[in-house]
N, C-alpha and C positions, 0 to 999 in steps of 0.2 A: 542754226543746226539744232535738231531735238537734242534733248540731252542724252549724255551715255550713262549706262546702268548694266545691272546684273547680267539683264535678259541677254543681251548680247556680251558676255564676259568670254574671250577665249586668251588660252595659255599657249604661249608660244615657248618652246624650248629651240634655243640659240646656242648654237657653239661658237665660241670668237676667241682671238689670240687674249692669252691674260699679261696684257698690260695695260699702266694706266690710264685712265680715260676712253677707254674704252664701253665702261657700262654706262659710263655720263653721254657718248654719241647715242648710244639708243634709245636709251629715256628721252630726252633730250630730243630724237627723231621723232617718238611715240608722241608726245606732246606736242610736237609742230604740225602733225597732224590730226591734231586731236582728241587722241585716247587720253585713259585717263590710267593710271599705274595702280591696281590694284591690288598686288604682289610680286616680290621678287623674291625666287628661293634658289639655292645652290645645289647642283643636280651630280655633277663632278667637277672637280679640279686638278689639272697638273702644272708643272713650273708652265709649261707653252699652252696649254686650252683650257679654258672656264667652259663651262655648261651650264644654262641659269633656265629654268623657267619664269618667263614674265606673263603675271596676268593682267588683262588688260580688258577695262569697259570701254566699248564702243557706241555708238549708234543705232548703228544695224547692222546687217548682212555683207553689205557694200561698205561701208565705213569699218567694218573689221578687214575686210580685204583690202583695201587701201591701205591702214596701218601695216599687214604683213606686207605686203610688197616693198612699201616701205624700207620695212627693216628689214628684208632680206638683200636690199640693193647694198646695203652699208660694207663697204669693201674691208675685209676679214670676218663679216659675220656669215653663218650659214646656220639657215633654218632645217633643224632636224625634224620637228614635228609641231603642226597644230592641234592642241583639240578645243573643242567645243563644248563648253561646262554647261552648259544647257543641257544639252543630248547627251550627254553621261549622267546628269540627272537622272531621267530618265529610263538609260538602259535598264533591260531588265522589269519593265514595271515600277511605279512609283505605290504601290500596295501589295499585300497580302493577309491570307486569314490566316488568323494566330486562335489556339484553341483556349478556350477559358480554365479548365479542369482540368489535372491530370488523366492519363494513362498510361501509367508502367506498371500496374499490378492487376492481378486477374483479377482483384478486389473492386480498384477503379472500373475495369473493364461490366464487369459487373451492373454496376451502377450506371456509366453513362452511356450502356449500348443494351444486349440483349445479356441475362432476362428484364433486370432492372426495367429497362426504358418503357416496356411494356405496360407497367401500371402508369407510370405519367402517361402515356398516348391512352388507356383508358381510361383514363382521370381528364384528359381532355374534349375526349369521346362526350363522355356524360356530362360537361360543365364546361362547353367551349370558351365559357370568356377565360376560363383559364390558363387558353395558349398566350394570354398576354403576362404572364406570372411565370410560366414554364418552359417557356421557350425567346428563342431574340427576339420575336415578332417585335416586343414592346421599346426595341432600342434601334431597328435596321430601317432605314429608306432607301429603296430601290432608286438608282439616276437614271435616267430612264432617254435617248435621245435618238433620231434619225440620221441626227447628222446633216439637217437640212439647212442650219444659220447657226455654225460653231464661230463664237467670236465673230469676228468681223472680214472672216474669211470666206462665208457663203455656204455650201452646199457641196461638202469636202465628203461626205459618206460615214457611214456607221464606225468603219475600220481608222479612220484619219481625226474623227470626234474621239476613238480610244483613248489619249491622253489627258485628252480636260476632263473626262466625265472620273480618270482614276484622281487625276488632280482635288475634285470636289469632293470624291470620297476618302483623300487624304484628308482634307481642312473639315470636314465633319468629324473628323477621329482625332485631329489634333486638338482640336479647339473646343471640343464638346461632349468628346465620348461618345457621338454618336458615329456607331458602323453602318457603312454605305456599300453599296455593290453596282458597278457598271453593267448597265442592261444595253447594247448597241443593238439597234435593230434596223435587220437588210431589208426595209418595208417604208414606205412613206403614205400608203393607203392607210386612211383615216380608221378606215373599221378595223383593217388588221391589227393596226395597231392598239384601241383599244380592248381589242377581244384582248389580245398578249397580256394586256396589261391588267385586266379583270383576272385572266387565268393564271397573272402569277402571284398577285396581292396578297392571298390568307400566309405567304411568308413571311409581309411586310407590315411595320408597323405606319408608314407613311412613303408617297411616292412624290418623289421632285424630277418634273417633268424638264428638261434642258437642250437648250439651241435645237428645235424644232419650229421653222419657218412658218410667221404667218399667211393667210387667216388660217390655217389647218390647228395651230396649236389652241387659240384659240378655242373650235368646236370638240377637241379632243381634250382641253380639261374640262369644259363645261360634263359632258359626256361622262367622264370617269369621275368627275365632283357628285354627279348623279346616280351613279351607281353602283359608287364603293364606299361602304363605311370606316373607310382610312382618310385623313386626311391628303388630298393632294394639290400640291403646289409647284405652277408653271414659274422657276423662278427666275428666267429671262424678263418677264412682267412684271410679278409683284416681288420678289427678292431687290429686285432694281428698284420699284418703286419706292420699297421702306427705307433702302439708302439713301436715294435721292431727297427724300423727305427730308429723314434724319438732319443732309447736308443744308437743307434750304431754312429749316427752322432756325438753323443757328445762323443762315447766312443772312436770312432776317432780321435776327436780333444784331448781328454787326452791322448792320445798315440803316437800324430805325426805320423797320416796316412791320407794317402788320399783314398777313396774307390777302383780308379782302379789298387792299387798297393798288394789289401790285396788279401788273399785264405780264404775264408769261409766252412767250414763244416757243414753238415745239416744233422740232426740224428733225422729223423721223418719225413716223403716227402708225408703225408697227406695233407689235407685242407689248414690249418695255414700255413705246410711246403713249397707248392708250391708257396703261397699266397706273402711268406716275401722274397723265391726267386724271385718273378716279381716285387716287390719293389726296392729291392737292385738293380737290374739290373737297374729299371728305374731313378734308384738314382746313376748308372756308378761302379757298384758294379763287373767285368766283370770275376772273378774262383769263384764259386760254384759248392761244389761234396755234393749229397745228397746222401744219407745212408737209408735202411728202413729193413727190416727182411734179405732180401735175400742178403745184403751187397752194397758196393756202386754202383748208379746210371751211368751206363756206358753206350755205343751205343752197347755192342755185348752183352746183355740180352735183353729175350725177355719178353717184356710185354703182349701179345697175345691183349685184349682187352680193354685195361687200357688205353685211349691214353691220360691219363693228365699223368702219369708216363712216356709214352714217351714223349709226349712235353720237362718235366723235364731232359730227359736223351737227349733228342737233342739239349737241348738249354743251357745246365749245362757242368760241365765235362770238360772243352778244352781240356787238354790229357787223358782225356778216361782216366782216374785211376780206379785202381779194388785192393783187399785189402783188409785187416783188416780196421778197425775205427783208431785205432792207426798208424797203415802207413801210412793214409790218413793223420792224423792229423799231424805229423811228417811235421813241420815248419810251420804249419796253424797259421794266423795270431788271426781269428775269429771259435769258437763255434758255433752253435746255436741249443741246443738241444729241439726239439717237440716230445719229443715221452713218455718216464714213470721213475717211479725211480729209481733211484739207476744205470742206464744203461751204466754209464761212470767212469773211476776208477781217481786217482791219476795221475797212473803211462801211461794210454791213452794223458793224458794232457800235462806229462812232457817234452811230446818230442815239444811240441808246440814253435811260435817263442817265445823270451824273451815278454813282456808288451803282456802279449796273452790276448785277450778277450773272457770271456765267460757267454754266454745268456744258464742257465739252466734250461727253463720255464716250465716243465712239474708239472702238479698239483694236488695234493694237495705238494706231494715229489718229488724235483725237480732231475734230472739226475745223479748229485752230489751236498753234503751240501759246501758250502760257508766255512766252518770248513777244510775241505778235500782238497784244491786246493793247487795244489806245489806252488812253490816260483815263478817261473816265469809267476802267473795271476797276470796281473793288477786292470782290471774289474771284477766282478762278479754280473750278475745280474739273480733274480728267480722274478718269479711269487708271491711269498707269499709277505706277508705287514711284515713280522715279520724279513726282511733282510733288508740292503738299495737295492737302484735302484732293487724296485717292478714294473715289465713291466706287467702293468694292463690295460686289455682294456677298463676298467671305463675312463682310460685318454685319450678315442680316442671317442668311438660310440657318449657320449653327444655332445661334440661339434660339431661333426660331424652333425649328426641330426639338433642342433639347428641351423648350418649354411646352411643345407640343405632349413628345414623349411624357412629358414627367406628370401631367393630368390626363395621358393616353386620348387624349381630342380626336375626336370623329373628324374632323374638319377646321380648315384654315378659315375665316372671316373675315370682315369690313376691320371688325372690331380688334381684333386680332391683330393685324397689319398695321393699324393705326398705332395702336399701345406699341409695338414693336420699334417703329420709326419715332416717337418719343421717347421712348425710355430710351433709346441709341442716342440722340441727340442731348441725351440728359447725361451723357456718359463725362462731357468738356464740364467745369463747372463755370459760370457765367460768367466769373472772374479771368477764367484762362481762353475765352474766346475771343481769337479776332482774323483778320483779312487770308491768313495761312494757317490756319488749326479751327476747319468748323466741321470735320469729322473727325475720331478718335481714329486711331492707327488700329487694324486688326490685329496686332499681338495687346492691344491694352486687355489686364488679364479684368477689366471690370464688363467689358463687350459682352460678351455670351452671357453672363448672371442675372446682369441688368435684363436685357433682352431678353432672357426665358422667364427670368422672372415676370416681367409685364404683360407677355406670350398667355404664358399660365392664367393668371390673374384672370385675363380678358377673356380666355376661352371657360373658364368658371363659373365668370360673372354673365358670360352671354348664353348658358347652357348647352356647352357642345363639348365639353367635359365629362369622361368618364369615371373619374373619381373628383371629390371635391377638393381634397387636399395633395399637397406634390409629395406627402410624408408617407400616405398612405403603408400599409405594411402588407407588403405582401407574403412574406415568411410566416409570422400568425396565420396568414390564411389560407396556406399549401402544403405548411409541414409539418404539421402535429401529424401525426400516425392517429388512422380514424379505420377502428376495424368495418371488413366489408360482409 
């Protein structure tokens, strides 16, 4: 059984007769079936009835419903209500904009609307790089998504992507101070969608492009990488990729390997999948065989019009391998599955080298459970929180951003992405890594520093920086009073 955790945490409130041994039969039920006891609190009591809310991790969906059933059979209990701590999360929205300055005086009023505002919009007028000083531009990234590959759920729509996209502009403002705004768009045409995205940008300081299905996502960053001077970053691709990285450098160094000596396997050669191949490479990474529906990624299949698939197959592969998933894997030193659940067995893996690594990131259910791996994995790392080494791109886009912002970067890079996914991985110190700790947890408060810091540096050092220093002042240079 997967393990139970938060994500499915629901509270049961139960009235039962109050005598002894009675709250011992339903824990005691909860636990025969599997839940796990999260909380027990007292809701009312009389001499004849207890009332208790018990909270409870489950599984899933079905494995919380089995527990209530459960406990609702237990003769003197009676379930008054379920809820769902998930979707009360939620109710309501998981953000809002909160105003920087006051306004309660016709003073304030003054200054931060009309007439005040008027000299800043023409102080902007005449010296446009100054809406980067004068306004959010130089702190907000638009999320920007179709709705066409949210999670690992598919092609749910603009309205049903609503919660992740407010979700990532929560962890941009928790973790970084950077403010984010959900942009859902009812459009999946390429051009629509970058005109949209052109036409809303002079707001934004940078645009992260999310869960919009390949290959369109693809031709629609390239496109808007070319013709906007903000930086923008697809980070289903490369936000995944700097993590992945991160993970694998350290799972390297547990394992006594060096990149250009390992074989990696790629089981999903979408977005993310082509994404963490141009990483590894540019991290000396030099056998990768990618895998997708039609089997693995060779020179004698034709891709007809897909030419990020062929990039992948001309630039992957050295001996051309064709095959099963299992043949392929047959002495692979590295996994890296992108693709859905359940898709990789036991007995695929067994044949891997000894200390094998494997990345089983598919979401919500990862390829295969961490429960399931032969003897001969070293690593194991999923996507989920509820395992160790969770490769979450929460541990890559904030810093990223806040490093971006903070030297206001035209643009995301090679270079950039690289420094990102090392300096994450630099976060564990040498001494504290091994087979269950080869990525830093996203509340480590050292994640985002390190990361913008290396962010910064790298976009400095490659010239795609608009100031040289992240100190820069911009108060000296917007507020002295300069008669007109």
């Amino acid at each position: 059984m997967v393990s139970t955790g938060p994500a499915y945490s629901v509270t049961i409130r139960a009235e039962y007769k109050n005598s002894p041994g009675m709250l011992g039969k339903i824990t005691t039920c909860i636990g025969d079936q599997g839940g796990d006891m999260a909380g027990i609190d007292v809701v009312a009591v009389t001499d004849q009835s207890m009332v208790r809310d018990l909270t409870v991790y489950a599984s899933g969906v079905e494995h919380a419903q089995e527990i209530i059933d459960a406990v609702g059979s237990i003769d003197g209990v009676e379930i008054r209500s379920v809820s769902d701590a998930t979707f009360l999360f939620h109710l309501g929205g998981k953000i809002e904009m909160r105003s920087k300055v006051p306004a309660k005086t016709r003073e304030d009023m003054s200054k931060a609307y009309t007439p005040g505002v008027a000299r800043v919009c023409m102080a902007i007028h005449a010296d446009p790089s100054a809406v980067w000083a004068l306004t959010g531009k130089a702190n907000t990234v638009a999320v920007v998504t179709d709705g066409s590959a949210v999670l690992g759920l598919g092609d749910i729509g603009p309205e049903a992507a609503m919660p992740v996209m407010e979700g990532k502009a929560l962890l941009f403002k928790e973790l970084a101070g950077v403010d984010a705004w959900p942009l859902c768009l009812d459009t999946q045409d390429v051009d629509e969608i970058v005109m949209i995205v052109k036409a809303i940008a002079p707001g934004f300081g940078g645009i992260n492009l999310e869960d919009i299905s390949a290959p369109r996502c693809f031709e629609i960053e390239e496109r808007l990488k070319a013709e906007l001077d903000i930086p923008v970053f697809h980070d289903d691709q490369h936000g995944t990729a700097v993590v992945m990285l991160a993970g694998l450098i350290n799972s390297l160094a547990v394992t006594g390997r060096q990149p250009e000596d390992i074989k990696v396997v790629v089981l999903g050669v979408g977005a993310s999948g082509t994404a963490c191949a141009k990483i590894m490479m540019s991290h000396g990474v030099k056998n990768i065989v990618g895998f997708d529906r039609q089997g693995a990624l060779s020179r004698d299949r034709d891709y007809s019009d897909n030419r990020f698939k062929q990039w992948f197959a001309d630039n992957t592969n050295p001996a051309n391998e064709s095959g099963s998933l299992r043949e392929v894997l047959k002495g692979a030193d590295v996994f890296l599955g992108l693709s859905g659940p359940g898709l990789v067995t036991r007995e695929d893996l067994a044949g891997m080298a000894d200390k094998a690594i494997i990345f089983a990131l598919a979401n919500p259910t990862p390829e295969i459970a961490p429960e399931e791996v032969p003897d001969n994995v070293a690593v194991i790392a999923t996507g989920r929180s509820d395992y160790p080494n969770q490769i979450n791109n929460s541990l890559g886009f904030p810093g990223l951003f806040r490093g971006i912002f903070d030297v206001r970067a035209s643009e995301i890079n090679d270079e950039m992405k690289l420094a990102a996914a090392r300096a994450l991985a630099s976060v564990i110190p040498e001494d504290s890594l091994g087979p269950d700790f080869v990525i830093p947890s996203v509340f480590d408060a050292n994640v985002v520093g390190r990361v913008a810091a290396a962010t910064a540096q790298a976009a400095i050092d490659s010239g795609v920086a608009r100031r040289s220093s992240r100190t820069d002042d911009d108060a000296e240079n917007y507020t002295s009073f300069r008669l007109r």
